[in-house]
N, CA and C atoms as a LAMMPS dump frame, in Angstrom:
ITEM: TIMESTEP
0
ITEM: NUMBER OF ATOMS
525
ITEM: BOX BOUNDS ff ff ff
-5.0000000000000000e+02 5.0000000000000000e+02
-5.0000000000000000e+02 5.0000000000000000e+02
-5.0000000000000000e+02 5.0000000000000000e+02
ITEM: ATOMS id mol type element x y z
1 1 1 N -159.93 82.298 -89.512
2 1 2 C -160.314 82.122 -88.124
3 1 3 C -161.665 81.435 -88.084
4 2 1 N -161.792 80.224 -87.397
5 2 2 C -162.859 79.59 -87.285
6 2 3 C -163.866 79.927 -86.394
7 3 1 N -164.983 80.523 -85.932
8 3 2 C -165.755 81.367 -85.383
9 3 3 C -166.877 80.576 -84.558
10 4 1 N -166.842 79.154 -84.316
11 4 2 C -167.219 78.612 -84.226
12 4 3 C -167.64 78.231 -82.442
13 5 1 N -168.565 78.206 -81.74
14 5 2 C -168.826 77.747 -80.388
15 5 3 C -168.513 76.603 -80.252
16 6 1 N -168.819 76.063 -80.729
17 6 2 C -169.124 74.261 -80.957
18 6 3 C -167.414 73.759 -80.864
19 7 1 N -166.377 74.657 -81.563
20 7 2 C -164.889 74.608 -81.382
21 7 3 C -164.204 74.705 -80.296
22 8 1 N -165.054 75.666 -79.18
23 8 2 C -164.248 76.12 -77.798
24 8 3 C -165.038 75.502 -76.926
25 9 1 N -166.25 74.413 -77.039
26 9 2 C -166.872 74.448 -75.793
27 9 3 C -166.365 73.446 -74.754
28 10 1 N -164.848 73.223 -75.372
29 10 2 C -163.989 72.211 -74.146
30 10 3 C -162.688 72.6 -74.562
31 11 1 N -162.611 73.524 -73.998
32 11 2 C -160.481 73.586 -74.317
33 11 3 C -160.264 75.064 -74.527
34 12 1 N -160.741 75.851 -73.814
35 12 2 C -160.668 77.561 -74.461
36 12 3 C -159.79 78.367 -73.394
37 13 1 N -159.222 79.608 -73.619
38 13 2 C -158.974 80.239 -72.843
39 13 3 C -159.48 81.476 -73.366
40 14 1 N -159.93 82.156 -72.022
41 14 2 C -160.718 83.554 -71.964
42 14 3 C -159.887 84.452 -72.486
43 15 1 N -160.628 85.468 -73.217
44 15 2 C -160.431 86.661 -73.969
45 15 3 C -159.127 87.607 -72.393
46 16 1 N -158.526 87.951 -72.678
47 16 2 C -157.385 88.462 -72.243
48 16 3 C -155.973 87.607 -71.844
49 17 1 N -156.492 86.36 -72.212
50 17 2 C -154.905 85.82 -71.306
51 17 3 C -153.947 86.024 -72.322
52 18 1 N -152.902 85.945 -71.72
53 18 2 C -151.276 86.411 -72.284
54 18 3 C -150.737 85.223 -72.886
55 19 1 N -150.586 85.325 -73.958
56 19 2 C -149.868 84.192 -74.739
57 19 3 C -148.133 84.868 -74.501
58 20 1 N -146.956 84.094 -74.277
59 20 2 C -145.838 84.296 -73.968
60 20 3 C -145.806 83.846 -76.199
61 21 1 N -145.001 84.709 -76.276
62 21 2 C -144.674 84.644 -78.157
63 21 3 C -143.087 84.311 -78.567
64 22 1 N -142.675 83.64 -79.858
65 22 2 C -141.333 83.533 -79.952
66 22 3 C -140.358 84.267 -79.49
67 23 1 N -140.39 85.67 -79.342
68 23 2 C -139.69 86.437 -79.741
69 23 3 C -139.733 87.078 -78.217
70 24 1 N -139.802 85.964 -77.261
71 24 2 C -140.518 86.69 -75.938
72 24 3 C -141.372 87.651 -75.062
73 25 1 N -141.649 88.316 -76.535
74 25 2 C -143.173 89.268 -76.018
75 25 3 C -144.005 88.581 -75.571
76 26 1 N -144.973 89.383 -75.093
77 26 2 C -146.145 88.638 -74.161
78 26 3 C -147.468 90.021 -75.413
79 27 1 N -148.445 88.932 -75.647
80 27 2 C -149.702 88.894 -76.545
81 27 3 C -151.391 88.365 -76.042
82 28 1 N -151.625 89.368 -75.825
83 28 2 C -153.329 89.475 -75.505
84 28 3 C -153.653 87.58 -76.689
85 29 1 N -154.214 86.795 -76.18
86 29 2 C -154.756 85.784 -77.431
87 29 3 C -155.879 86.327 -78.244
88 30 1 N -156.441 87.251 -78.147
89 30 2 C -157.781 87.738 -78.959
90 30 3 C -157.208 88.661 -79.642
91 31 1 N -155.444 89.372 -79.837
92 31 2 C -154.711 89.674 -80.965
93 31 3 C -153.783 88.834 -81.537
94 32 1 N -153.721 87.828 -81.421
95 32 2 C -152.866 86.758 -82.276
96 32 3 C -153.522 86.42 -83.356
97 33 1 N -152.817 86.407 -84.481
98 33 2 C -152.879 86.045 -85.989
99 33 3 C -152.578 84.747 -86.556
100 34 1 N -152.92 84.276 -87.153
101 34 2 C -152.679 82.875 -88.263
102 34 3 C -151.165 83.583 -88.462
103 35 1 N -150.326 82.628 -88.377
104 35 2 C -148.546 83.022 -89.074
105 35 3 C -147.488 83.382 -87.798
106 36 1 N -148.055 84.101 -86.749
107 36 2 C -148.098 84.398 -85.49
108 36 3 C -147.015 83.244 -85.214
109 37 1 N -146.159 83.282 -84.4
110 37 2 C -145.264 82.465 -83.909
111 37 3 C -145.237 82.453 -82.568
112 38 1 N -145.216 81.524 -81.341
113 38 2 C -145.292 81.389 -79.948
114 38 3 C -144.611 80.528 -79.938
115 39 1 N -143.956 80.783 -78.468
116 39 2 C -142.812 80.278 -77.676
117 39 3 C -143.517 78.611 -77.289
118 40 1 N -142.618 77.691 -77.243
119 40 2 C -143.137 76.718 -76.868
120 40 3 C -142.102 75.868 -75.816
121 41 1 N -142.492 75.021 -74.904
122 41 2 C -141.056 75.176 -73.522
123 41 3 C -140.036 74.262 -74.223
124 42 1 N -140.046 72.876 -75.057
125 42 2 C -139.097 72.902 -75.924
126 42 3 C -137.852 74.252 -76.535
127 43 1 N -138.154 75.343 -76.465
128 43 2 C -137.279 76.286 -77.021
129 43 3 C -137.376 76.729 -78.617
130 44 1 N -138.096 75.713 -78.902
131 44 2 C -138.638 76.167 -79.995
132 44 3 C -139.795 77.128 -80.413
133 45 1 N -139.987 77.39 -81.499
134 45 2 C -140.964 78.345 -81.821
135 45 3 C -141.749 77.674 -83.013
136 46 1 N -143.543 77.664 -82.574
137 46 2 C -144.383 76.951 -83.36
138 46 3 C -145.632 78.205 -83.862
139 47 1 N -145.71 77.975 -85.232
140 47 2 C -146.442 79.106 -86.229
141 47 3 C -147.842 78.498 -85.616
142 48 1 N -148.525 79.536 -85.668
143 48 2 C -150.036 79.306 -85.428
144 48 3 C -150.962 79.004 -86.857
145 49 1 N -151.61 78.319 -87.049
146 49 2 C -152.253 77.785 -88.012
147 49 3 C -153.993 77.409 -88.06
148 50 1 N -154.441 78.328 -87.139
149 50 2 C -155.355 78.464 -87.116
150 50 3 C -155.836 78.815 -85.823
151 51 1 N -156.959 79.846 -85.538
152 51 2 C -157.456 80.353 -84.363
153 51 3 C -159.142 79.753 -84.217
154 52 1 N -159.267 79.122 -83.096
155 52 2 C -161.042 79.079 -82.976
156 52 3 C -161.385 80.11 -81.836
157 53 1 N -162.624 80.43 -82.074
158 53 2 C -163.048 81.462 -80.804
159 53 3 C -164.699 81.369 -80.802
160 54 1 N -165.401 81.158 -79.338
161 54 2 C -166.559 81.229 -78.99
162 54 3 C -166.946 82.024 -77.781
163 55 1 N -167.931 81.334 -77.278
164 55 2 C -168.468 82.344 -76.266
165 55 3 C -168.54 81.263 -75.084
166 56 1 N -168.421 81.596 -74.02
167 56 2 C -168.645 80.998 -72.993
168 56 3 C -169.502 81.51 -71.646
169 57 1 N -170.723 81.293 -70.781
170 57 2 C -171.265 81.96 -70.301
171 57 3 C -170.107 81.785 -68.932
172 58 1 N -170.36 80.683 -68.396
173 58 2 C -169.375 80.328 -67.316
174 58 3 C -168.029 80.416 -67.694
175 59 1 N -166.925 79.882 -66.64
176 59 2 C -165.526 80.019 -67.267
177 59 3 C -164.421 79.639 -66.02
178 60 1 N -163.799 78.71 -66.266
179 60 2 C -162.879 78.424 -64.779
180 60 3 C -162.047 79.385 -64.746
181 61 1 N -161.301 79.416 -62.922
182 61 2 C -160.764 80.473 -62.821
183 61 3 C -159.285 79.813 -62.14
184 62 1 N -158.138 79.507 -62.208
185 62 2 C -157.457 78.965 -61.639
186 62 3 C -156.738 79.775 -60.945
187 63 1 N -156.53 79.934 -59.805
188 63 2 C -155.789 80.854 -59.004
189 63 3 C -154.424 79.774 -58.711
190 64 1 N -153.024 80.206 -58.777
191 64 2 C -151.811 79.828 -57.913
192 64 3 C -151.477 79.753 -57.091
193 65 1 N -150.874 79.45 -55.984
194 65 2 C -150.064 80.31 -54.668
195 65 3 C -149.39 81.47 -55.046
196 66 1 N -148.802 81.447 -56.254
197 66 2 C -148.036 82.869 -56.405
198 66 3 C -148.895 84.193 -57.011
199 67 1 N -149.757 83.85 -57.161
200 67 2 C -151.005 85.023 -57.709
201 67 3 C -151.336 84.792 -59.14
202 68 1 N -150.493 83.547 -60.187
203 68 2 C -150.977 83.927 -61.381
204 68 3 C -152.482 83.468 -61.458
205 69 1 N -153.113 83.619 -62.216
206 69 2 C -154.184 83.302 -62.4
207 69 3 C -154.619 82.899 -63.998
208 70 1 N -154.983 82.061 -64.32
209 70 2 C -155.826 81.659 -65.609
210 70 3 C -157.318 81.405 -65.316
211 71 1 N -157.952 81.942 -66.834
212 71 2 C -159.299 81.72 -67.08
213 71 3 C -159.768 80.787 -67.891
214 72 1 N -160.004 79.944 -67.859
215 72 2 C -160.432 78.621 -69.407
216 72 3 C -161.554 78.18 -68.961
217 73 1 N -162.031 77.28 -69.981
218 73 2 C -162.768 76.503 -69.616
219 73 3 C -162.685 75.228 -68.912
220 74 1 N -163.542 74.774 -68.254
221 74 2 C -162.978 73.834 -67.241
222 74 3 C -162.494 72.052 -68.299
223 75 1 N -162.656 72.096 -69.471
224 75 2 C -161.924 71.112 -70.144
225 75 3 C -160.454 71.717 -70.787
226 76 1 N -160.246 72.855 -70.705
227 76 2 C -158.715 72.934 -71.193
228 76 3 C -157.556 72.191 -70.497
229 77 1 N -156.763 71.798 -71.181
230 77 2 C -155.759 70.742 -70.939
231 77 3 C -154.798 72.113 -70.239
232 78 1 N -153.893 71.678 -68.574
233 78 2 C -153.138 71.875 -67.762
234 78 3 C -152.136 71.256 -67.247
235 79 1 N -150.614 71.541 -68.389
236 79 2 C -149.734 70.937 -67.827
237 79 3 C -149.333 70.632 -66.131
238 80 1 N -149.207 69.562 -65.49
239 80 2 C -148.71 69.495 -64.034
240 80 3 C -147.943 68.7 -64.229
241 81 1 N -146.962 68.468 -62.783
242 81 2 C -145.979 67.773 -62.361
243 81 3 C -146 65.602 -62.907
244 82 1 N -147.146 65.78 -63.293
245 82 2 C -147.878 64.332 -63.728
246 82 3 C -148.235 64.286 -65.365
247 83 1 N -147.911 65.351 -65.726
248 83 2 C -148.687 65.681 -67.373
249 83 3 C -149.883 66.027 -67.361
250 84 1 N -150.379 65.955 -68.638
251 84 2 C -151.845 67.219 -68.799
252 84 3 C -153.094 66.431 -68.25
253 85 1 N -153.399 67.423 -67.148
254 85 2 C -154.879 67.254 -66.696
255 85 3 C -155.704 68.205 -67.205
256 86 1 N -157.061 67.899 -67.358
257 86 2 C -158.093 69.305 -67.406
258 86 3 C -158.117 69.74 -66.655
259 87 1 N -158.498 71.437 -66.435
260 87 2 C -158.13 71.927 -65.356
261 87 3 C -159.654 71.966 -64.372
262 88 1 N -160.559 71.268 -64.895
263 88 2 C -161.981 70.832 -64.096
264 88 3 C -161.333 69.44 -63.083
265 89 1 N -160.367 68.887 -63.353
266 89 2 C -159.675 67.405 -63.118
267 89 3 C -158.505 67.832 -62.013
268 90 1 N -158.108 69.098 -61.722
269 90 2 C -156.945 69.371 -61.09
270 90 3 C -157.549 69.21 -59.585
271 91 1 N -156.789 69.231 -58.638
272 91 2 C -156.927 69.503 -57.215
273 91 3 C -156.129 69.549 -56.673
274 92 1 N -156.033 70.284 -55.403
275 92 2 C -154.972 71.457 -54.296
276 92 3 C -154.06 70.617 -54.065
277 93 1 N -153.753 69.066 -54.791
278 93 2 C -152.713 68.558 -54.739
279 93 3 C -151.31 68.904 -55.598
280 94 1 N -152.073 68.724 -56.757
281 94 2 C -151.312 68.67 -57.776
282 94 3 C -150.608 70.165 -58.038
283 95 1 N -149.589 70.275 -58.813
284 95 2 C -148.686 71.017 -59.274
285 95 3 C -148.213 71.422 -60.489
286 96 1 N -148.313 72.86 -60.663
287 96 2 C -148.735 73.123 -61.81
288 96 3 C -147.21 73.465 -62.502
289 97 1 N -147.264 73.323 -63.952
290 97 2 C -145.771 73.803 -64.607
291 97 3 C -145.988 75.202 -64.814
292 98 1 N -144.874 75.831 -64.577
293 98 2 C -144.79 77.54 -65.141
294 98 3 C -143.559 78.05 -65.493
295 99 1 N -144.146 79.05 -65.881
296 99 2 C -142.428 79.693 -67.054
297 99 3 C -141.402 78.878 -67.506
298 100 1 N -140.058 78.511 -66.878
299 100 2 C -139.213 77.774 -67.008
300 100 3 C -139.448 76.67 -66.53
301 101 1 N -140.263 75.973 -66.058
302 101 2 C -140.293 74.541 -65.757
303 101 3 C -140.194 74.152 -64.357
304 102 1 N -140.761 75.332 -63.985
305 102 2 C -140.523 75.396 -62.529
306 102 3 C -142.292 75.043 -62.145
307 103 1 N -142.304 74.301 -60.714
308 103 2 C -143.747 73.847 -60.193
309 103 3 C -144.383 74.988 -59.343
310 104 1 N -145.568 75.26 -59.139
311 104 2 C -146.171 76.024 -58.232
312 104 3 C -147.991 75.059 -58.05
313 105 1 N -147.887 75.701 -56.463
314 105 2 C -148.699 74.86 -55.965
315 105 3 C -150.408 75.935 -56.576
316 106 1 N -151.328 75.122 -56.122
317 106 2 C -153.114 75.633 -56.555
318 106 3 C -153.363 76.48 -55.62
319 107 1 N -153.97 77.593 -55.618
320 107 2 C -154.462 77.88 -54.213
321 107 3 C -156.198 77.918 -54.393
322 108 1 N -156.499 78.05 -55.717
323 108 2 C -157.997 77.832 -56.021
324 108 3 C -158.423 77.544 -57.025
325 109 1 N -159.426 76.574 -57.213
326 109 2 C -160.433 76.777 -58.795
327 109 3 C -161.833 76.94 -58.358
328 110 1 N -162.117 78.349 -58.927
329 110 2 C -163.25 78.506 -59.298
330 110 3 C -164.443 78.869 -60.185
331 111 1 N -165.308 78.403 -60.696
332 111 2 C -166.071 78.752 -61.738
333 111 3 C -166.881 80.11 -61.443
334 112 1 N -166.902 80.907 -62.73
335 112 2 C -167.595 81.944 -61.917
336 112 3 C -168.381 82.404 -63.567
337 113 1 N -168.829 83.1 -63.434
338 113 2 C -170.151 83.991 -64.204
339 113 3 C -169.137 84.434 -65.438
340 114 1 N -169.142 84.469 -66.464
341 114 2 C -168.321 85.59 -67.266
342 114 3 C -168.532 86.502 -69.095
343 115 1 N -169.567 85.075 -69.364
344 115 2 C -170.3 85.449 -70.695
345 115 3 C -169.003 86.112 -71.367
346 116 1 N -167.662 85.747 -71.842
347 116 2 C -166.957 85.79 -72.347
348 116 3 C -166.46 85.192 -73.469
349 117 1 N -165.686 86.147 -74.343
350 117 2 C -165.143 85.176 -75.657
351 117 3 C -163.791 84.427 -75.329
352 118 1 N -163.63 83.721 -75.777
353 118 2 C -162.661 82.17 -75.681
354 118 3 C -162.025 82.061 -76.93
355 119 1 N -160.763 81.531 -76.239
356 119 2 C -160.098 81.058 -78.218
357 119 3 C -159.3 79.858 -77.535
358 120 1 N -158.793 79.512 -78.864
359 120 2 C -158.02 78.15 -78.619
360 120 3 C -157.439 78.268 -79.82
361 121 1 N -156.055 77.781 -79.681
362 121 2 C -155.128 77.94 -81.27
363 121 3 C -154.859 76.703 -81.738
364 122 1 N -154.58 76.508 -82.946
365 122 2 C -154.226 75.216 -83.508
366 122 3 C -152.966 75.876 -84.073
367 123 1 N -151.649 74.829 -83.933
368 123 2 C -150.291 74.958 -84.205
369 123 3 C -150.039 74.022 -85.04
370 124 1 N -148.883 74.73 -85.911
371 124 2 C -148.238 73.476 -86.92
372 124 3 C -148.019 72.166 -86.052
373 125 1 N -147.582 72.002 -85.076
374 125 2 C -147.472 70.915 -84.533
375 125 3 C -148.022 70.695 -83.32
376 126 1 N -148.937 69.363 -82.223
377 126 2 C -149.12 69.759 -81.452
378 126 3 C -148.4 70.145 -80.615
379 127 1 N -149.06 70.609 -79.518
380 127 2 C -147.691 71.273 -78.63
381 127 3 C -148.335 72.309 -77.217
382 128 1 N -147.485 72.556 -76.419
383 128 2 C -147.728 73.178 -75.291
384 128 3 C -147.27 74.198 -75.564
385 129 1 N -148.666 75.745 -74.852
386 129 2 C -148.109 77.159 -75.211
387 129 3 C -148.265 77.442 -73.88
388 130 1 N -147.313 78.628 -73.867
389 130 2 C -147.165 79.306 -72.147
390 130 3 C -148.488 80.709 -72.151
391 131 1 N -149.394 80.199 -71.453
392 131 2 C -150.53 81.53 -71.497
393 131 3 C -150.326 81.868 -69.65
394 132 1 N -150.361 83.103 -69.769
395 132 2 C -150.278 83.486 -68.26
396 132 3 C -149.056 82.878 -67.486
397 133 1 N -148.255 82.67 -68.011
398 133 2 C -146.672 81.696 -67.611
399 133 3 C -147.456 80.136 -67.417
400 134 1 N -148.259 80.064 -66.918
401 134 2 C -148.698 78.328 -67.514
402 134 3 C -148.634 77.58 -68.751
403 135 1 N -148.197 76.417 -68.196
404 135 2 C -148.068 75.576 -69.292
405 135 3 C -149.988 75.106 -69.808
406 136 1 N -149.962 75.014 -70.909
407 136 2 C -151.365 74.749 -71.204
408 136 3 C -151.143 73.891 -72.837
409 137 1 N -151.752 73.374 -73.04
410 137 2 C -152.246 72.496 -74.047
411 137 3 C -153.207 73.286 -75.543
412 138 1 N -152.422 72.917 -76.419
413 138 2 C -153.229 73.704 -77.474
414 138 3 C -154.169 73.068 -78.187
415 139 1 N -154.766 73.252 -79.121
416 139 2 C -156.033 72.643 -79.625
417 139 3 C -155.891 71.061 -80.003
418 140 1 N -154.977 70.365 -80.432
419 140 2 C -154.527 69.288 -81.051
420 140 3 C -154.199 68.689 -79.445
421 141 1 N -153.732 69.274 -78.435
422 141 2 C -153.756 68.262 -77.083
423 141 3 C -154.882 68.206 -76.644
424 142 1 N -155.579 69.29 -76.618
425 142 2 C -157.087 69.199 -76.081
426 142 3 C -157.932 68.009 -76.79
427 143 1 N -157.836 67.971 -78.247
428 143 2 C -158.856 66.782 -78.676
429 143 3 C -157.772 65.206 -78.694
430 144 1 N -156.577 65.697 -78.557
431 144 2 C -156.364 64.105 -78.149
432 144 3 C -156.11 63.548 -76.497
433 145 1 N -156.668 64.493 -75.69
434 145 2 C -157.038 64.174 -74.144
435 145 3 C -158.161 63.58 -74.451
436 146 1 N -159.215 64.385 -75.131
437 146 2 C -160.473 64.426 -75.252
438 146 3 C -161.271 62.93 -76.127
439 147 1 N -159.854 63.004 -77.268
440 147 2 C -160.5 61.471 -77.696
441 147 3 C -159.934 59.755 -76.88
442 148 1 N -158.836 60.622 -76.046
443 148 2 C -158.324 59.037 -75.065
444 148 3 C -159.072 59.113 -74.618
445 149 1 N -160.213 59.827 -73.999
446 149 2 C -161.1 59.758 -72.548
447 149 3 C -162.188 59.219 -73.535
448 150 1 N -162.703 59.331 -74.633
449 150 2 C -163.62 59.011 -74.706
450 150 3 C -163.965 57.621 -75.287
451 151 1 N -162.464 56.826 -75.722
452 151 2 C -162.103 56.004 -75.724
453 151 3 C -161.846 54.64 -74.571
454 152 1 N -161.651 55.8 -73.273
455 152 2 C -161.209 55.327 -72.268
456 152 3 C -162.73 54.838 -71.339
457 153 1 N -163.541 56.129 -72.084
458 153 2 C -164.985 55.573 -71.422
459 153 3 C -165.978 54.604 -72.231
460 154 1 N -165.585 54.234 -73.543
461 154 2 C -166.221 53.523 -74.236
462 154 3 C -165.6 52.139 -73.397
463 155 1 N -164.171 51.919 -73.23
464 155 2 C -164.14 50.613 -72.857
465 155 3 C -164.608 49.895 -71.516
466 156 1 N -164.658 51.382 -70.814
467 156 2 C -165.401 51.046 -69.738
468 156 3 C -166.93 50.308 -69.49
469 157 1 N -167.495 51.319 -70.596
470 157 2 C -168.856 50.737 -70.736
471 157 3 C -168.808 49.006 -71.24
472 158 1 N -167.691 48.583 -72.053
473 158 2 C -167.752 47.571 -72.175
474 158 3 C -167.34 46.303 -71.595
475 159 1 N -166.575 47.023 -70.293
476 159 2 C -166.324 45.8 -69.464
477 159 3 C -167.316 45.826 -68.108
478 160 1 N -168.094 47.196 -68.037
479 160 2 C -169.189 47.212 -67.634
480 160 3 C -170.713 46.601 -68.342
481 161 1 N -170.418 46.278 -69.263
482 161 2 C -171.532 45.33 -70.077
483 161 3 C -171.398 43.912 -69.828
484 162 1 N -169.616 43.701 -69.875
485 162 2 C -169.265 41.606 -69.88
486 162 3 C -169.28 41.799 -68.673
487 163 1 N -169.155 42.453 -67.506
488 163 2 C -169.68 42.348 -65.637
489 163 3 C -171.53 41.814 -65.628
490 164 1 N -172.274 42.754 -66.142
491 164 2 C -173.637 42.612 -66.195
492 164 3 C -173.398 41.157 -66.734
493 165 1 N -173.562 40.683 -67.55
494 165 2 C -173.504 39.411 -68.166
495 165 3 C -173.004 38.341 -67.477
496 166 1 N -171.907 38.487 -67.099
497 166 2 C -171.334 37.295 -66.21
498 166 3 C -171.749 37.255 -64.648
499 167 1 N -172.066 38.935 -63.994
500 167 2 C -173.455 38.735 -63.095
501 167 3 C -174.791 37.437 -63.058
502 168 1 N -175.581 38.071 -64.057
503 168 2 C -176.832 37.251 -64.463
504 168 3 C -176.457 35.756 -64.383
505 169 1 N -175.338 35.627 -65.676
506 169 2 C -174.725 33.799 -65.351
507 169 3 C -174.655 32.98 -64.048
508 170 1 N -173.777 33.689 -63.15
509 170 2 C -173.591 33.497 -62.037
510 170 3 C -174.969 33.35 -60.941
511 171 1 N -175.787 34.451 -61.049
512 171 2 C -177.16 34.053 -60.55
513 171 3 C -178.233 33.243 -61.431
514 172 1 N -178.173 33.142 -62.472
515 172 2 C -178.628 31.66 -63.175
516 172 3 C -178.103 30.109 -62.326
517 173 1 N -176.569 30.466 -62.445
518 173 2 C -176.051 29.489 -61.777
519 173 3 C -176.463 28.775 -60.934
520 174 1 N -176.553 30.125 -59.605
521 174 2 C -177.12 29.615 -58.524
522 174 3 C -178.026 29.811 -58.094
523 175 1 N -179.215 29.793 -59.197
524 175 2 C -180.334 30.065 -58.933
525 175 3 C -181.05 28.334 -59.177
């Protein structure tokens, strides 16, 4: 188990949520084990292969229309009707996946106080686990959201660099 802050400080879920497990039990995540097997909405079942866990002072709070509720951090990846958003990225539009593949609407996100421990699992394969009947994103979706975006903002900066440039030209031009 990797013990690490620096591991959860974008993609965690808070110490009590319910991991849904192969075998259809439902599992506290701060008792899940390396070898551990969880349900995944494919129908398959994916071994856990490693656990990270930190601390978090703050902590998002996602409320449903139907009452479920999740706690993460506001970069954990949130399956919706569109594919995975962070759930800092969601709004009272969008629609969330749960249990069987069925949609339910937001009724709130809020950040609140919680100085809590966090984990995040890494699976033999990546993949989506059901925590709290939500669909959610496991460690391997979280850093490849995390490295398109940051990819996605590098190129930005760079067509925000050839704008500046061809700016200046243009007022050279007509200067």
């Amino acid at each position: 188990m990797n013990n690490l802050k620096s591991k959860c400080l974008n993609g965690c879920l808070a110490e009590g949520t319910i991991l849904t497990m192969a075998d259809g039990s439902k599992q506290r995540i701060e008792e899940v084990k390396i070898g551990d097997m969880v349900a995944v909405p494919d129908a398959r079942a994916k071994r856990i292969v490693d656990i990270y866990t930190g601390y978090e002072e703050k902590i998002s709070e996602l409320k449903l229309v139907n009452g479920i509720i999740l706690k993460a951090t506001s970069n954990h990846p949130i399956m919706t009707e569109k594919g995975y958003k962070i759930l800092k990225e969601l709004n009272p539009l969008d629609k969330v996946v749960i249990r069987e593949n069925q949609l339910e609407s937001i009724e709130i996100i809020a950040e609140v106080e919680a100085d809590t421990r966090v984990y995040n699992v890494l699976l033999e394969e990546k993949s989506t686990i059901i925590c709290n009947d939500i669909w959610v994103g496991d460690f391997q979706v979280q850093n490849n959201l995390e490295s398109t975006r940051y990819r996605n903002n590098e190129r930005i900066n760079e067509i925000e660099t050839e704008m500046k440039k061809l700016m200046d030209e243009l007022v050279k031009l007509k200067g």
